[in-house]
C-alpha positions as a Markdown table, in Angstrom:
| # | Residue | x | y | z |
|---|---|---|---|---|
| 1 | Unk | -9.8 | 18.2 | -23.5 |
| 2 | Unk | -10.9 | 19.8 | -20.2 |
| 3 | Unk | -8.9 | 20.1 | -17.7 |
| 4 | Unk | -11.1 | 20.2 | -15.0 |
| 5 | Unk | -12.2 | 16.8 | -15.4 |
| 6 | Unk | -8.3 | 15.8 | -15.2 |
| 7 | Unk | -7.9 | 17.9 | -11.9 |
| 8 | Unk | -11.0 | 15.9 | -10.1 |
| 9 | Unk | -9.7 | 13.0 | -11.2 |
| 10 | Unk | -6.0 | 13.3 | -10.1 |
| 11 | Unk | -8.2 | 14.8 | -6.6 |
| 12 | Unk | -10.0 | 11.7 | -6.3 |
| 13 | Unk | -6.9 | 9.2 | -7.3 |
| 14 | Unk | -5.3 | 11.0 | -4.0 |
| 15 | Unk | -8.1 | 10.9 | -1.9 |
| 16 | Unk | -8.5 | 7.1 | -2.8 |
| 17 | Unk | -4.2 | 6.7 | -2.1 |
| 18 | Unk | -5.1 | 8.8 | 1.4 |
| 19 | Unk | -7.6 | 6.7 | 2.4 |
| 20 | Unk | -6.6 | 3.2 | 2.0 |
| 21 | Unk | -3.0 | 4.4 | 3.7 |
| 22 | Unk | -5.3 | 5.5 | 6.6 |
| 23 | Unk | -6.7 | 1.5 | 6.7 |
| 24 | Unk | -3.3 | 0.3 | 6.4 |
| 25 | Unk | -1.6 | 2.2 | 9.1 |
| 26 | Unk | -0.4 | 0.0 | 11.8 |
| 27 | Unk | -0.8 | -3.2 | 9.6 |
| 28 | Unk | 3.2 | -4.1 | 9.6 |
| 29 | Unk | 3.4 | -3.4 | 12.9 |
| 30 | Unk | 0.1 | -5.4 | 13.8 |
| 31 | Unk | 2.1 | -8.3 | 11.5 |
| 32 | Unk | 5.3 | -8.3 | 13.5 |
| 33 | Unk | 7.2 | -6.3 | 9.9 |
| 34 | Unk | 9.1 | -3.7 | 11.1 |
| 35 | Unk | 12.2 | -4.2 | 8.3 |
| 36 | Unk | 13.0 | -4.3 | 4.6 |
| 37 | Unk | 14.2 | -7.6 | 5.3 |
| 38 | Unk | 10.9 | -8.5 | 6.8 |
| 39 | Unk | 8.8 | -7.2 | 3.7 |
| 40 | Unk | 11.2 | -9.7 | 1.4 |
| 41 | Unk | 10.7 | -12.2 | 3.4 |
| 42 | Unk | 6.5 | -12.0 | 3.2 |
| 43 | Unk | 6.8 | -10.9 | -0.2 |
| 44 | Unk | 8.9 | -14.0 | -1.4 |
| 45 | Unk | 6.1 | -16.4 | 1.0 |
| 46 | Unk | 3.7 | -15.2 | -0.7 |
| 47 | Unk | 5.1 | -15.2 | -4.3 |
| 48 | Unk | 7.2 | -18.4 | -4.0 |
| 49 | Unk | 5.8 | -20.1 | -0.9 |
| 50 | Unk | 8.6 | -19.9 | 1.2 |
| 51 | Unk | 7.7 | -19.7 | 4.8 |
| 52 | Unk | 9.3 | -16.9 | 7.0 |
């Protein structure tokens, strides 16, 4: 196994994390979701189709 392969791969997993956090920033907010509460209740509209 080499290891280097396994080091540009974990670099390129967190690179791909980094930059779709970057899109999402400001997303909740932009959606009006600024509690746990508020993620449960999209989560369960979206999973159940209950509305908010």
């Amino acid at each position: 196994m080499n290891i280097a392969k396994i080091v540009v791969l974990s670099n390129a997993s967190a690179q791909a994390i980094r930059k779709a956090q970057s899109a999402f920033s400001g997303a909740a907010e932009a959606m009006g979701i600024s509690s746990e509460e508020d993620v449960q209740a999209l989560v369960d509209e979206v999973r159940y189709g209950k509305e908010r």
